[in-house]
C-alpha positions in Angstrom: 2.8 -11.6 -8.9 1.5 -13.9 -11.2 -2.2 -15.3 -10.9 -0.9 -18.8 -10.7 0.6 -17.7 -7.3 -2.1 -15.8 -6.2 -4.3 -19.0 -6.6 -2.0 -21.1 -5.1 -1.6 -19.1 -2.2 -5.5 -18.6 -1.7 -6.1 -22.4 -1.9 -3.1 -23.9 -0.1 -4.0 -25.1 3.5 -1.1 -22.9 5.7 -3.1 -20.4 7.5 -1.9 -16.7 6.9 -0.2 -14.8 9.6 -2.7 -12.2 10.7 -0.6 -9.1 11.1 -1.1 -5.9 13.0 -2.0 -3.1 10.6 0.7 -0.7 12.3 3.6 -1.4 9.5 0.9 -0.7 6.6 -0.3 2.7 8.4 3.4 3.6 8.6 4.2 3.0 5.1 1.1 5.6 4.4 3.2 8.5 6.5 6.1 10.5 5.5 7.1 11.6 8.7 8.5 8.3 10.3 11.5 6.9 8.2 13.4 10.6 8.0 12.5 10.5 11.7 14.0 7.7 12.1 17.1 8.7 9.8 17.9 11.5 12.0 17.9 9.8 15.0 19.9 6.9 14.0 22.3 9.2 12.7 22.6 11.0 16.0 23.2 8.0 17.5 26.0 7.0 15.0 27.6 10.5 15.2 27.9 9.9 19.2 29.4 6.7 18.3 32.0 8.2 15.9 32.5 10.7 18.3 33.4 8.3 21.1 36.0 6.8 18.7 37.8 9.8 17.3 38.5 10.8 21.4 39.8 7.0 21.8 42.1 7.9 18.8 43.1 11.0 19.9 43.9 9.8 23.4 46.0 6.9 22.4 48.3 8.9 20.4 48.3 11.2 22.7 49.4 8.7 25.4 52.2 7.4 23.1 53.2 10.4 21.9 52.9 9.8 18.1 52.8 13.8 17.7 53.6 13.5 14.1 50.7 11.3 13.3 48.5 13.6 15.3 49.7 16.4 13.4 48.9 14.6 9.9 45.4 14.0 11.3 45.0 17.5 12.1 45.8 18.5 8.6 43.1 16.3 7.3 40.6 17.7 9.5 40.9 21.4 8.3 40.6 19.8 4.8 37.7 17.8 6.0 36.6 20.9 7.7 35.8 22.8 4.3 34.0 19.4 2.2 31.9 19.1 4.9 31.0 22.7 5.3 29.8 22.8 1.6 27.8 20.0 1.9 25.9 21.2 4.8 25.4 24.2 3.0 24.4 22.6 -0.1 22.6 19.9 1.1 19.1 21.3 2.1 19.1 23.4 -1.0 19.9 20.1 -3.1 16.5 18.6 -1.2 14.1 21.4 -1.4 15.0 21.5 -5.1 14.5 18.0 -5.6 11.5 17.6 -4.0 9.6 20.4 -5.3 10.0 19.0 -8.7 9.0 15.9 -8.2 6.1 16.9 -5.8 4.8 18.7 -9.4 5.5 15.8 -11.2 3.2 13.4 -9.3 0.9 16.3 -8.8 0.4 16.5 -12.8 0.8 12.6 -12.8 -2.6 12.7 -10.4 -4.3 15.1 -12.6 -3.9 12.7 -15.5 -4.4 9.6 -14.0 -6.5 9.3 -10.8 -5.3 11.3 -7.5 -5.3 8.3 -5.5 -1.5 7.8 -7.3 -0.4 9.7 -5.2 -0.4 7.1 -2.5 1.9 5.0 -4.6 4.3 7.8 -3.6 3.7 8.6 -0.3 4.4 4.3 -0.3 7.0 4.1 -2.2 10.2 2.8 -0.3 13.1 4.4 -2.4 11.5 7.9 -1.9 11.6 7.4 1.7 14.7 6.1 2.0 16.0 9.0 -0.3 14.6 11.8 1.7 15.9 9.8 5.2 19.1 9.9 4.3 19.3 13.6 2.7 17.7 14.6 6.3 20.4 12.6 8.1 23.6 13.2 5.9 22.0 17.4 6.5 22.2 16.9 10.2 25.3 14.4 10.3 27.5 17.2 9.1 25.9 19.8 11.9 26.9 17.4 14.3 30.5 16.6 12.8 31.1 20.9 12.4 30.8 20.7 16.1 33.5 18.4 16.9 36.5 20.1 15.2 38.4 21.4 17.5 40.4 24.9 16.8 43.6 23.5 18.6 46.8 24.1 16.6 49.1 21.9 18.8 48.9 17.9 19.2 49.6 18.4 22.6 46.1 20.3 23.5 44.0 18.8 21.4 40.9 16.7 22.5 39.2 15.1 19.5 40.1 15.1 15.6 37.1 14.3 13.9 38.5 11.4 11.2 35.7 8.9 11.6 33.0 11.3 11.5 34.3 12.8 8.2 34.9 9.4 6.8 31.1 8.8 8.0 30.3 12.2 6.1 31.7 11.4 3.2 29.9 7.8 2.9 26.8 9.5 3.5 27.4 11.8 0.8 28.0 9.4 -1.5 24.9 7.2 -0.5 22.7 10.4 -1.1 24.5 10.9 -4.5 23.3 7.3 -5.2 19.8 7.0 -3.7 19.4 10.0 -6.1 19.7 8.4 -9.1 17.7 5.5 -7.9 15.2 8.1 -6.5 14.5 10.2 -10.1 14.7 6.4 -12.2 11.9 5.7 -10.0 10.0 8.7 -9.9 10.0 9.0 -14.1 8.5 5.1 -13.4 5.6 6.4 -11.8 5.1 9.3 -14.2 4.3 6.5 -16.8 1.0 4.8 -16.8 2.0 1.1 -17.4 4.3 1.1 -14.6 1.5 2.9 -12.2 -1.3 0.2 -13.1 1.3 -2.4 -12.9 1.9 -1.1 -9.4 -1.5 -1.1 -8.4 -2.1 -4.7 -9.5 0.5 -5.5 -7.5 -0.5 -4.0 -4.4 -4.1 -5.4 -4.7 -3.2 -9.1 -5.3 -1.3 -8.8 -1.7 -4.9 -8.6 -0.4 -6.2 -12.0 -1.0 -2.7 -13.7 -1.0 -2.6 -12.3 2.8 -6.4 -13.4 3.7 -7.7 -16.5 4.9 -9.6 -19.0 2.5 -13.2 -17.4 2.6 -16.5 -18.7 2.6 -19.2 -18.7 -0.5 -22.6 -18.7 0.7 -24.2 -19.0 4.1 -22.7 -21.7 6.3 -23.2 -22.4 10.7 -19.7 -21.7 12.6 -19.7 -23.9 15.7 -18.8 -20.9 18.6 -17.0 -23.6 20.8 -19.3 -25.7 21.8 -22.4 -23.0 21.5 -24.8 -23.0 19.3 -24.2 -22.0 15.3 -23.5 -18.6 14.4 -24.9 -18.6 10.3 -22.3 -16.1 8.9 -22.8 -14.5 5.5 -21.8 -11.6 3.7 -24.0 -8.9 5.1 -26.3 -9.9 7.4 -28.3 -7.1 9.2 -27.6 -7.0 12.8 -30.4 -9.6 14.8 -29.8 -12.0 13.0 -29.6 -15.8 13.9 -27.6 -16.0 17.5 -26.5 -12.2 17.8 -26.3 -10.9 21.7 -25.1 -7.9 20.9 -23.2 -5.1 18.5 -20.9 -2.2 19.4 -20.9 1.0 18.0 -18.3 3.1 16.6 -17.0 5.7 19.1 -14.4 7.2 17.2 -14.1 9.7 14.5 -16.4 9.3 11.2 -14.0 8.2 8.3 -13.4 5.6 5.7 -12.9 2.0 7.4 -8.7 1.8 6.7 -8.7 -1.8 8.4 -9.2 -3.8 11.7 -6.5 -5.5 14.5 -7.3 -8.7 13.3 -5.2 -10.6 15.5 -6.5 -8.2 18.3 -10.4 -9.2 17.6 -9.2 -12.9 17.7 -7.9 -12.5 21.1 -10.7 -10.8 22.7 -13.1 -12.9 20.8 -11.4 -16.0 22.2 -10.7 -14.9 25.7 -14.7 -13.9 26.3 -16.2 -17.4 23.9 -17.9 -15.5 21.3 -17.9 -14.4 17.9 -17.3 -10.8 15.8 -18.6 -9.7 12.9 -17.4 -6.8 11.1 -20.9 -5.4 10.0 -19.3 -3.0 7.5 -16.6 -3.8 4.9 -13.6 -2.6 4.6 -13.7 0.8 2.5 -17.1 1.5 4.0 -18.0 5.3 5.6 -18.9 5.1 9.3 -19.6 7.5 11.4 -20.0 7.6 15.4 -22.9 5.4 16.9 -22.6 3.2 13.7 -22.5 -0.6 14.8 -19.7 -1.9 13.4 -19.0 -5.4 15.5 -22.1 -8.1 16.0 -21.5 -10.5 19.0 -22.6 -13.5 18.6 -22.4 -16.6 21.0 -21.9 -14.7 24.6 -22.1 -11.0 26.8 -20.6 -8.0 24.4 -16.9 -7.4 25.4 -15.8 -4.5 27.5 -15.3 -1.4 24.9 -11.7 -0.8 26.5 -10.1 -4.4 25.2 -12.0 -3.3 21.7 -9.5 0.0 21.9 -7.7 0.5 18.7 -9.1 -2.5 17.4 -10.5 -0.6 14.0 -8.9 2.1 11.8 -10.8 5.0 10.6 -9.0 7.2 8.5 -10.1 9.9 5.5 -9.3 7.4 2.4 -9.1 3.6 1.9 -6.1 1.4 1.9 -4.8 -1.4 0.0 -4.4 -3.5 3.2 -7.1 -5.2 3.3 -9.4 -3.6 1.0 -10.0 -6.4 -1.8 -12.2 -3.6 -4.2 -9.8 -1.0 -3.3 -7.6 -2.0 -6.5 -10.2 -2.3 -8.8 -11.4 1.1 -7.9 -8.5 2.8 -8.9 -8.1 0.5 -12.1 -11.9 1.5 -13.3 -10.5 5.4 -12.4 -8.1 5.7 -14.2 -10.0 3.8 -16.8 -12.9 6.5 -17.2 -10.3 9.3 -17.2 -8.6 8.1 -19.9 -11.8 7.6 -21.3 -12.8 11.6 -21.0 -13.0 14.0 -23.6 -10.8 16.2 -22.1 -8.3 13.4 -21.9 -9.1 10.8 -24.8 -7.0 7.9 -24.0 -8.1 4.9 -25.0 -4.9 2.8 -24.9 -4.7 3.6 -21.4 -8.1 2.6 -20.7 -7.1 -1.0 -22.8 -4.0 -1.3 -20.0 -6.1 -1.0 -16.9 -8.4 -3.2 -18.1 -5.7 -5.9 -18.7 -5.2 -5.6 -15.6 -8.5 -6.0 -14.1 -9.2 -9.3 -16.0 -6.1 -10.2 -14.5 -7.2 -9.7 -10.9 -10.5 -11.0 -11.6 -8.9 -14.1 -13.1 -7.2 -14.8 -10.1 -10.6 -14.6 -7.5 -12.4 -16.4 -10.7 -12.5 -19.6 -8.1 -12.0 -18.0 -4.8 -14.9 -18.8 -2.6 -16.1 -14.9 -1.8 -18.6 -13.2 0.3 -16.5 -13.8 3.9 -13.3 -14.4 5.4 -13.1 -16.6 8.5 -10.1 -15.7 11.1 -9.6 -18.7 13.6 -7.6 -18.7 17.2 -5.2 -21.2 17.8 -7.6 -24.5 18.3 -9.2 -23.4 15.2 -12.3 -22.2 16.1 -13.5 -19.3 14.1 -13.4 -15.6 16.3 -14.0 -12.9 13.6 -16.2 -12.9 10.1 -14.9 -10.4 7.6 -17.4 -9.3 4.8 -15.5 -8.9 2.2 -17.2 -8.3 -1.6 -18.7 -11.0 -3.8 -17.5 -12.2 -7.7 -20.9 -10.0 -8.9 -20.1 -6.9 -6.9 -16.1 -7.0 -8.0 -17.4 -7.7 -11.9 -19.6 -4.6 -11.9 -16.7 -2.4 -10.0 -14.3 -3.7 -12.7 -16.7 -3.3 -15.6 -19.7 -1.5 -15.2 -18.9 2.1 -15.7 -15.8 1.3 -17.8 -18.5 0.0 -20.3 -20.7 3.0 -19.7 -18.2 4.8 -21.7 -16.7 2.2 -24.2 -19.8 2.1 -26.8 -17.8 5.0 -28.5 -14.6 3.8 -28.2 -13.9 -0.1 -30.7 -10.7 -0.4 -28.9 -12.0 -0.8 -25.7 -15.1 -2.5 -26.7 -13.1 -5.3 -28.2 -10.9 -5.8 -25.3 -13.8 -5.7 -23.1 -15.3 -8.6 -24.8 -11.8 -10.3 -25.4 -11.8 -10.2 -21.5 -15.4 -11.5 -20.4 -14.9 -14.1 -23.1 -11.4 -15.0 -21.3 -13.5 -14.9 -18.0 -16.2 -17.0 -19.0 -13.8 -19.9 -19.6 -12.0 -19.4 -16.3 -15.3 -19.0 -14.0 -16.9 -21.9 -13.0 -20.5 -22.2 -14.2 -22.4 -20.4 -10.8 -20.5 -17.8 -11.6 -20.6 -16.9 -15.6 -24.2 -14.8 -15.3 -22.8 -11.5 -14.4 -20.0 -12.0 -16.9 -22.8 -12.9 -19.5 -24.9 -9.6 -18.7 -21.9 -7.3 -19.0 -21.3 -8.8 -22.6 -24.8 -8.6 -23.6 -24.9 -4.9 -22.3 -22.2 -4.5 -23.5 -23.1 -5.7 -27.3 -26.6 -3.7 -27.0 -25.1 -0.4 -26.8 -22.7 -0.8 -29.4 -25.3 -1.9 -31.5 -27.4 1.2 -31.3 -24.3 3.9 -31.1 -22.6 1.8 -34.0 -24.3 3.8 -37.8 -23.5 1.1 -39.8 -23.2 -3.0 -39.4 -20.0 -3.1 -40.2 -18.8 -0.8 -37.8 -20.9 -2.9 -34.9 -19.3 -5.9 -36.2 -16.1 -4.4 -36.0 -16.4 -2.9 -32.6 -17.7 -6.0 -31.3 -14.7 -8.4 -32.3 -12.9 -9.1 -29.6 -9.4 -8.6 -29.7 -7.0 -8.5 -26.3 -5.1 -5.9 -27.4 -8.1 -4.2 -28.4 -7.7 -2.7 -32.1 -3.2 -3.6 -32.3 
């Protein structure tokens, strides 16, 4: 997704469909889709099953014996293809997987072990291990139907659709495997791994409502003005109430945004999300302010907020940036020594930063249908995402002139892109920046040269 887009998305006037967060939490399991597989397959096999008896009976009924006969035949060869690929089958997936589970295992070491989310996400390696599971289980189910019967005239089902069905599934597994390992040697390779992880964090404010810079009053139909900020302390202005986190203590995944809107509307008030998203709570925590009217009854706020043990790209706006400025300092290590890498995730942090350069920050409004805002978001502002993308990626660059130069190609590209309110923080990393090249540098030369910038760092 191109910043252009993301811009245009974030500025255009059609409101964004708020969306339940239930498709996202699926997409971090690994459980549902072979779940799903298997019992869509049983479903198909009864199906099949249904129609191989309808064949059977008709010729049975018109006495095509000799066609009954032929069909016989082919099930006893059927009988022994689909045998050996029931046997083979769950050997061919333990085999597969064990090797790739090292290979994104040793890909976390060298990277950043929140990769591994990419995947536990990733779609093909899903729908690969669904269909293994179901083709496994399809031919259980078709073994069962052949029937022992040597005469047309007593038997009661020939399994022909089923072992057409078998051997279609067979050959999709053969062909989500290849699909499955191209994809799998992708995400072994860093440039296609960062590229993924842009791409999953520009969804975030292409999928939010325009936000709010500053402080600003939000009529609460027809009540007086709730001031909304970034992080306000709870008290403040027109607050009735807050209600505290009863749940488990975990990372904040995300909130039923369309859920709070509802409730929100239906009692006249206002919520506030007093933590962000990616924050640690723990039980008694207020995370909801009410402002305007009476708290809501905890049971319509059930299953209204997410806790889980790490974040989410969902609606995390840092969360991207987090892992860029990881992987970053790892390939910044000693033990590791990468600074090429380090040049690629920092291409693509001036890209993401690029595309929030005018994107009023600091809060996202959610509105109900009449327009009227129900739920303020914190979300982080352009100073707080500058120092997560920069601050301890420059930390370790003063040793390092390729980094150093791209760093500076990059807050130079920035400073031209931010609109003037926004160019100090970009100005203080550069200066940082230049000060502690200029003491680690030994020589003026090699200062001058680390602090040229240059976007592709040294060539």
């Amino acid at each position: 997704m191109s910043d252009w887009m993301v811009t245009q998305s974030s500025s255009s006037g059609r409101r964004p469909r708020a969306l339940s967060p239930l498709r996202e939490h699926l997409r971090d399991t690994f459980w549902f889709a072979p779940t799903a597989a298997m019992v869509g397959v049983f479903v198909v096999w009864v199906g099949a099953e249904a129609l191989d008896t309808a064949i059977v009976d008709s010729l049975q009924r018109d006495r095509d014996y000799e066609t009954l006969d032929e069909l016989l035949r082919f099930a006893q060869d059927a009988k022994a293809v689909v045998s050996a690929v029931g046997s083979a089958m769950m050997t061919f997936i333990g085999v597969v997987f064990s090797i790739s589970l090292v290979a994104v295992q040793m890909a976390s070491g060298q990277f950043t072990p929140r990769v591994v989310r990419l995947f536990v996400r990733s779609r093909i390696t899903k729908a690969t291990f669904a269909v293994f599971l179901a083709t496994f289980v399809l031919t259980l189910l078709v073994l069962t139907s052949f029937d022992t019967a040597d005469d047309p005239r007593s038997v009661t089902t020939v399994p022909l659709v089923q072992s057409v069905l078998t051997l279609c599934m067979v050959g999709l597994s053969l062909l989500l495997f290849v699909l499955y390992v191209n994809a799998t040697l992708r995400l072994m390779r860093i440039s296609h791994v960062i590229a993924r992880i842009a791409s999953e964090s520009f969804r975030v404010p292409a999928s939010m409502p325009v936000p709010v810079g500053g402080q600003e009053a939000v009529p609460v139909g027809g009540r007086e003005a709730v001031p909304v900020g970034g992080r306000e302390a709870p008290g403040h202005g027109t607050e009735t109430g807050w209600v505290p986190h009863d749940g488990r203590a975990g990372v904040l995944r995300d909130v039923h945004i369309a859920r709070l809107v509802r409730v929100a509307r239906k009692h006249g008030v206002v919520l506030r999300l007093i933590p962000r998203i990616g924050d640690f709570v723990v039980p008694g925590m207020p995370v909801l302010a009410v402002h305007g009217g009476p708290v809501p009854p905890r049971r319509v706020l059930r299953y209204a907020i997410s806790v889980g043990v790490e974040r989410t790209y969902h609606q995390d706006l840092a969360f991207g940036l987090r892992q860029l400025a990881d992987i970053a300092l790892r390939a910044l290590s000693p033990a590791i020594n990468d600074p090429t890498t380090a040049v690629q995730a920092l291409d693509r942090v001036v890209q993401f930063l690029a595309a929030l350069s005018r994107r009023p920050l600091d809060a996202a409004l959610h509105r109900d249908r009449a327009g009227a805002v129900r739920l303020v978001q914190p979300v982080p502002d352009w100073t707080e995402l500058v120092d997560l993308g920069f601050t301890e990626v420059r930390g370790c660059a003063v040793g390092s002139p390729q980094v150093s130069r791209r760093m500076l190609a990059g807050l130079d590209d920035l400073l031209l892109l931010a609109p003037p309110e926004r160019r100090e923080p970009l100005l203080r990393h550069r200066e940082l920046l230049r000060q502690a090249v200029g003491l680690a540098a030994p020589t003026a030369s090699d200062r001058d040269f680390a602090l040229r910038p240059d976007r592709q760092g040294i060539g």
